[in-house]
N, C-alpha and C positions, 0 to 999 in steps of 0.2 A: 650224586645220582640216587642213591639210598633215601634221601630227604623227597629228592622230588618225585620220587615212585609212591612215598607213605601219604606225601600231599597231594598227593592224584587220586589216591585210594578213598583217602577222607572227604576229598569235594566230593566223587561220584557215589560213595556211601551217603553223604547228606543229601545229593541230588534223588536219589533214588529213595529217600525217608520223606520227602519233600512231596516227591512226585505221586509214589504210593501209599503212603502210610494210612491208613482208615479208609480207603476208598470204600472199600465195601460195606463199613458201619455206617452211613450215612446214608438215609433214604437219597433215591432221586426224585430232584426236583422236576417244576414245568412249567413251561410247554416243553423246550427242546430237550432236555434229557430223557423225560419220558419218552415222546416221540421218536428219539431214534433207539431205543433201549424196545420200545414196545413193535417199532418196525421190523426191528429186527428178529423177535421172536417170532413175530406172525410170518413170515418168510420159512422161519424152521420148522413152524408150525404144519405148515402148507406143502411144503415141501419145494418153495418157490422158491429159487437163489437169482431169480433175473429181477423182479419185480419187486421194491419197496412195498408192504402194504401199511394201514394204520389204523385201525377199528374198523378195519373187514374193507378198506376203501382202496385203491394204488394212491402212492404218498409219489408227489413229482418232486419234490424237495432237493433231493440229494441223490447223486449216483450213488454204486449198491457198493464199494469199497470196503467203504467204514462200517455197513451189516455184514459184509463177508467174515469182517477183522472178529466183530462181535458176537456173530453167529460161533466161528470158532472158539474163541473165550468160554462162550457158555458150554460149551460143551465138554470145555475142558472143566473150568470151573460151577459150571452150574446159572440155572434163571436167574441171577441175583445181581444186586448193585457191581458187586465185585466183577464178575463176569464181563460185563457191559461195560464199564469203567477202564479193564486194564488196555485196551488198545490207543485209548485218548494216553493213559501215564507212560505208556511205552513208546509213543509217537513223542512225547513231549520228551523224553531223555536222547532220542534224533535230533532232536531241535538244539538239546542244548550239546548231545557233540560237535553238529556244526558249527554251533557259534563258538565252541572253543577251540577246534581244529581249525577254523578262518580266521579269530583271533592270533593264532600262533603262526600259522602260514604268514600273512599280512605283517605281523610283527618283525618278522627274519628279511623281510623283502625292506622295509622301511628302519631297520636299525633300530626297532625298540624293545625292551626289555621282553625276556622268554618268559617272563609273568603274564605274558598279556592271555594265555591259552588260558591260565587260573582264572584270571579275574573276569575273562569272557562268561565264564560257567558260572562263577557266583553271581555275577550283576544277572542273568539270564532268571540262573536259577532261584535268587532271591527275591524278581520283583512280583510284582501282583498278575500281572500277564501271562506269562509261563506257569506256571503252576495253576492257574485260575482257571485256565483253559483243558491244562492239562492232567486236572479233578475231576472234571464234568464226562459226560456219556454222549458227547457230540462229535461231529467231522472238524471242529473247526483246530484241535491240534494235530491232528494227520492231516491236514492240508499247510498246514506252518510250516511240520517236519518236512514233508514234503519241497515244498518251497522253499526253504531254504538250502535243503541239498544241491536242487536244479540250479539256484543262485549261485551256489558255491562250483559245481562243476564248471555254471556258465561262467564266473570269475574266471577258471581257471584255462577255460580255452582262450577266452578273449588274451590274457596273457601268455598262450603258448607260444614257442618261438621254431614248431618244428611241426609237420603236418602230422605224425603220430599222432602227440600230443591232441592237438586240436582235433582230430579226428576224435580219439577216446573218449576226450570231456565232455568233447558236443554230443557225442551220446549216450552217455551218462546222463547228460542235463535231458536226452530227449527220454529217458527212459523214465524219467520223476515225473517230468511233466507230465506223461502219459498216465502215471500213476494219480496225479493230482488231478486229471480230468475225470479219472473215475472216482475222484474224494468229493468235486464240489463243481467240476464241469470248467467253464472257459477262463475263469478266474485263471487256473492253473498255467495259464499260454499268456494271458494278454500280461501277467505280473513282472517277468519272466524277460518277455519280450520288449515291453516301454521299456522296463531301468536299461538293458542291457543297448537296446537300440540309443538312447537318451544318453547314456555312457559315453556311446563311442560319437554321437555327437560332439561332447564335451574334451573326448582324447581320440581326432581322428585317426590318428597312426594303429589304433586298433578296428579299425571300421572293416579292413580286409580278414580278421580274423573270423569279426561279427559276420561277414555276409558269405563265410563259408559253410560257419555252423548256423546258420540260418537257410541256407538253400542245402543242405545233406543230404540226396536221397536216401541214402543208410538213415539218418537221421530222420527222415520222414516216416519212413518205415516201420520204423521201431513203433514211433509215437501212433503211426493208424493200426499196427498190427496189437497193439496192448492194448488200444482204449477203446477202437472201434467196435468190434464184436459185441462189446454187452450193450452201445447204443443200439444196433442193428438190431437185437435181439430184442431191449427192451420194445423199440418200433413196433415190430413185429407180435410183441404181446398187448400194449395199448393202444398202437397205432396215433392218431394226430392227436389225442388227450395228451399226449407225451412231448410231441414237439411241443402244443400249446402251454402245457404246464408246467416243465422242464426250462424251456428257451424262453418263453415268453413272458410267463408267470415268473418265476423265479431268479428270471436271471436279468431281462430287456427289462422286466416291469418294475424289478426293484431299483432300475438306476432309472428307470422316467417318472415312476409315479411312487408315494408315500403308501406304501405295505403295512400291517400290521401296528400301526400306531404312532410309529421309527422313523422320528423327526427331525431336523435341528440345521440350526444357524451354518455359517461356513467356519465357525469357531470351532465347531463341536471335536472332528478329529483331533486339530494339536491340542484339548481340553483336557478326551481320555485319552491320549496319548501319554499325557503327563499324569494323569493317576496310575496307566497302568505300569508306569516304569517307577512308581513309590517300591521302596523308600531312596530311590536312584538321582530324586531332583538334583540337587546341586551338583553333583555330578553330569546330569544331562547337560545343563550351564556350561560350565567348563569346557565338557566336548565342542557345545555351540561355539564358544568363544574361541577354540583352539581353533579352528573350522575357519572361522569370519575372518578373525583380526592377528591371526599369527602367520604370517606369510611364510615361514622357514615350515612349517608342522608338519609332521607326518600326513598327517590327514591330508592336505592340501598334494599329496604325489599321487601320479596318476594312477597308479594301482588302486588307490583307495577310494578313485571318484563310485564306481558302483554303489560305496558302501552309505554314500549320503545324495545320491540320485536314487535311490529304492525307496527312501523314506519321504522324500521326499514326490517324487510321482504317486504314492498312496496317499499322503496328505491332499494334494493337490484335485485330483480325480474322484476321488471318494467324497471328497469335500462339495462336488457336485452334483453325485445322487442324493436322489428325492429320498430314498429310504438310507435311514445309518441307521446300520447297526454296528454296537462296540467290538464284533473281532473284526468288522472289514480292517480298522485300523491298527491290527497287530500284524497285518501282511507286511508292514515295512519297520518291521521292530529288528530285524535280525541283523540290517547294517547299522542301525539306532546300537543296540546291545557289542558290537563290535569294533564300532568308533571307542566307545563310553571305556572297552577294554584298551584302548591303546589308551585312550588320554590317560587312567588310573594308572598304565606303569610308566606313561611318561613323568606322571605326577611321583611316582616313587624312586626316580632316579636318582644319586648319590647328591647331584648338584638343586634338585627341587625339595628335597630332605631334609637341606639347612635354612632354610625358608623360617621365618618364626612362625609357628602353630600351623604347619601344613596340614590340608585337610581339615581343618578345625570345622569350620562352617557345614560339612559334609556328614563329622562326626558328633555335630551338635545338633543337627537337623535329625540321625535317625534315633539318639537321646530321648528328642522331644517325643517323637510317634511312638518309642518304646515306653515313655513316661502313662499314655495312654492305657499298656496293659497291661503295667505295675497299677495304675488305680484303680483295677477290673471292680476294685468292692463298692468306689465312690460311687460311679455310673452304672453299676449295670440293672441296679435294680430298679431304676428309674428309666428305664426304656420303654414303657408301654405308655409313658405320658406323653411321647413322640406323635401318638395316632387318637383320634376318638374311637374309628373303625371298632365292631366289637371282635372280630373276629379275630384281627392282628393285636388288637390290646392284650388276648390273652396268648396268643402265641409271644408276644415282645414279654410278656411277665415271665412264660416258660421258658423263654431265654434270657432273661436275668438270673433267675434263680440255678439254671444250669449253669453259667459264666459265672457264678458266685460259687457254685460245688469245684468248679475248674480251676477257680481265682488261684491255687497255690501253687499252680504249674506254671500257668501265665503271668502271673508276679516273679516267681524265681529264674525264670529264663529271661522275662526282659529286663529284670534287675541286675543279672548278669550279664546281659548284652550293654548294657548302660556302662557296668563296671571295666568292660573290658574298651569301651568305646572314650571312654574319659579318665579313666587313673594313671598314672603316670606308669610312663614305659617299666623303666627300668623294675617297678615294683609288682608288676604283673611278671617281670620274665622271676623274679623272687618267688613270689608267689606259686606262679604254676612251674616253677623247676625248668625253666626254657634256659637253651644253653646259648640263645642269641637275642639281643632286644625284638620284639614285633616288632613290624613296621608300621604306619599307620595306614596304609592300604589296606593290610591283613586285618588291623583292626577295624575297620572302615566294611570288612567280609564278615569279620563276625558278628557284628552288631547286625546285622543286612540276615545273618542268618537267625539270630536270634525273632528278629521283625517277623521273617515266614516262618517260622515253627508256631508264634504266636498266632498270627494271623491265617495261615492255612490249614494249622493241625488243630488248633483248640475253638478260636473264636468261631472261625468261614463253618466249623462242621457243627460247634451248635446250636450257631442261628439257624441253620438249615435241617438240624432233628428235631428243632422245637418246632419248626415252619412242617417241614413234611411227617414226622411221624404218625398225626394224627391217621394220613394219608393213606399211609404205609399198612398200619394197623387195620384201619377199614378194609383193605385190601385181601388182609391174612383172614380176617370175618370174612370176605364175601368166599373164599377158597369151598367153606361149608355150606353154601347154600345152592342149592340146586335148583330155584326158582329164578326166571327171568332177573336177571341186576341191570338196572340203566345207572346214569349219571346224570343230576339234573345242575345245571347253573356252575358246573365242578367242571372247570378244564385242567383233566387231569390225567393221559395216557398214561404216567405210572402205576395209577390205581389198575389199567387192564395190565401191566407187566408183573405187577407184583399179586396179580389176582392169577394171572396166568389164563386169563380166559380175556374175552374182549368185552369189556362193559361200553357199548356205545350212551352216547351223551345226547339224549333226546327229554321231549316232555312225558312225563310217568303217564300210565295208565292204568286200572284198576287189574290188581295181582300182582304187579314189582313189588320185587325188592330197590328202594331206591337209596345213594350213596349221596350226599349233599352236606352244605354249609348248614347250622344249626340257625343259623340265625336268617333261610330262607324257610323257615318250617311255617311261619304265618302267611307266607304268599304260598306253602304248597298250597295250604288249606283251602286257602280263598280260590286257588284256582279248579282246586276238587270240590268245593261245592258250586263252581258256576257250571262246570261240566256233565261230573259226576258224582249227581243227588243221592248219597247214601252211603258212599266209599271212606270206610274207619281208615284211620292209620297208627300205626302201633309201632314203638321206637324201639328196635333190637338190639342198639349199641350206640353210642357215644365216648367221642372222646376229643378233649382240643379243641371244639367248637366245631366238627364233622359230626354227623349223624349217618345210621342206616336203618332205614322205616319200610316196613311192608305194608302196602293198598291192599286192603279186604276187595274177594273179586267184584 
């Protein structure tokens, strides 16, 4: 009991190092971080809590949830990265208690090992998904948390055997969803709805559970009496720009027509799916194969049909909007991450242990990606021959030469993760004074954490100071000026968050102060002299390849 209290302690102390560690040192990025970092202040600004706004505009994007969360942040913490950031890292440690409280529930119901709660949290909290999302200053990890709670309650009605029961879970599950429709709107219902409906297709004998918490009026109630009011409100302050930009724009127009650039094949979802669950490949395999061709498996009991109907219905649907974007397909990651937990303590049972080199391929595979940044000094300095671009050439040099200052952090952690991932047992438990051999599961966890400490604390934060600081900086210059600032050619709403003021992004005229890429300073020219015959420009600061220049009136 003692052991498995300290081992709970240490995943959710790594989980919560994982989730937060430097959020606030790291500029934000853009479009979407700025944008809802910068939405949200304008709200507090204004004194608006009903209405998103975004450089003085209403932003139809996203219900006002996730500026509520952030509005409050800042105020606790302060305008800053930090601020903005902690409701995405605190939503994302949601995310990963579900998936290891549905790992363990699930696990006790199907006879498999009480590991599967641990291994639920490390595979979550290790991959690039989880953490990726839940770094960033967007909606898209309070809608996962979210969703996955309502998945897990609605799990658990479908399986109740007593009308209590089902009565309580079903609304629980309506009370997230209601939550989720103010995170990102209908997403939050139709997710929810298919796997669970599609479920009980697959196990009719639950079909009467499904159509009692699906017709609830308590259950209905809940969900109109939570979510509706701020729709009604916002109506009422933008009127039909709202439905059209909200429903139409954002939500009808991204599953008919191609949005914002966000393209691809019908390959593309199971593509990022498989990147975002690294370093977990060979593992995902396994699950698959447990799945397919093991007719006795866990997986294969009806309890556990939800868990590969959810990932399944997102691949499938997603796959047919016009626009993909990469978190559509992390909606069906939570029964992905809690198969992947059963197979790994299936895989660590007494009788798959004498296996010759269990796990081998699993713990040779996350070797190789950690081999990557053990060699931080071969590669990193050669990353700006990747682009011609001048802009990115010298931000890719800035981030070599910082991943070279970092090199001894990220060599010794994944040198250690290698060592822990391949030396023989017996001589690691010598080693570190263990009073039991590891297993290779455990080992298979630590290598998995060593991967995200590399990859989310050192490398993800200084490609992104060397990309945004310049950003940042111009930002803290325009703080001092008191003359008109636009933004020309720079789509960059962090530049107005971290100015604190609203820099809209239009063509300069004689008197700005303008904020831009260095390397559009010969097209300003040219356009100031077809325009305006006489107007100096004078560079007040650079840096990184950004500029900020004042027009003579």
């Amino acid at each position: 009991m003692q052991n498995a209290k300290l081992t709970n302690l240490l995943l959710w102390a790594l989980a919560a190092i994982i989730m937060i560690w430097g959020i606030g040192h790291v500029p934000l990025t853009d479009v979407d971080e700025g944008a809802f970092a910068e939405a949200s202040r304008e709200m507090l600004s204004r004194g608006d809590f009903i209405s998103p706004w975004l450089l003085d505009a209403p932003r139809f994007d996203k219900p006002a949830l996730i500026h509520w969360l952030q509005i409050a942040s800042m105020q606790v913490f302060g305008i800053n990265a930090f601020g903005a950031r902690l409701p995405s890292a605190l939503a994302g440690l949601l995310w990963l208690f579900v998936v290891a409280q549905w790992s363990k529930d699930i696990a006790a119901r199907v006879g498999v090992s009480g590991n599967a709660r641990y291994f639920g949290l490390l595979i979550a909290m290790t991959s690039i998904a989880v953490p990726a999302i839940s770094r960033v200053a967007t909606a898209d990890a309070l809608l996962n948390g979210l969703l996955a709670v309502s998945l897990y309650f609605l799990w658990r009605a479908l399986l109740a055997v007593d009308d209590a029961s089902l009565k309580k879970y079903g609304r629980l599950t309506a009370i997230f969803i209601a939550l989720g429709l103010l995170t990102k709107g209908p997403i939050a219902v139709l997710v929810p709805a298919a796997a669970s409906f599609l479920t009980v297709l697959v196990v009719p004998s639950r079909f009467k559970n499904w159509r009692k918490v699906a017709f609830d009026p308590i259950a209905w109630t809940l969900v109109i009496g939570i979510a509706l009011p701020w729709y009604v409100l916002q109506y009422q302050a933008q009127g039909m720009a709202f439905i059209q930009g909200f429903f139409g724009k954002h939500n009808l127009g991204r599953y008919t027509g191609t949005m914002l650039g966000f393209s691809g094949g019908f390959w593309y979802y199971p593509a990022w799916m498989l990147v975002s669950l690294l370093p977990w490949i060979p593992l995902l395999f396994r699950t698959l194969a447990e799945l397919l061709f093991k007719r006795s498996s866990p997986l294969r009991q009806s309890v556990a049909t939800l868990l590969w109907v959810l990932p399944l219905f997102v691949l499938v649907f997603f796959s047919f909007s016009a626009t993909k974007l990469p978190h559509y397909g992390f909606y069906g990651l939570t029964g992905l991450f809690v198969m992947m937990a059963l197979t790994l303590a299936i895989k660590s049972n007494p009788i798959e242990v004498t296996k010759p080199s269990p796990l081998l391929v699993d713990r040779l595979w996350i070797s190789a990606l950690l081999t990557v940044f053990v060699c931080t000094h071969l590669w990193a300095g050669k990353l700006s021959s990747l682009t011609s671009e001048p802009y990115y050439k010298l931000v890719l040099e800035n981030a070599g030469a910082m991943l070279v200052q970092h090199a001894d952090w990220s060599v010794g952690i994944a040198a250690l993760g290698i060592a822990l991932l391949l030396l023989p047992q017996d001589l690691i438990k010598r080693i570190a004074g263990l009073h039991t051999i590891p297993s290779n599961a455990w080992r298979l966890g630590a290598g998995a954490v060593s991967f995200a400490i590399c990859l989310h604390l050192i490398f993800v934060p200084t490609v992104i100071a060397a990309l945004r600081a310049p950003i940042l900086n111009a930002a803290l210059e325009v703080r001092a000026i008191q003359t008109p600032v636009v933004s020309w050619q720079l789509s960059a709403p962090s530049l107005s968050f971290s100015a604190q003021r609203v820099i809209p992004s239009q063509e300069p005229k004689p008197g700005d102060t303008v904020v831009m890429f260095e390397k559009h300073h010969q097209q300003l020219m040219e356009l100031l002299a077809t325009k305006y015959a006489g107007v100096s420009v004078t560079q007040l600061w650079h840096e990184g390849g950004v500029e900020i220049v004042k027009l003579s009136e």
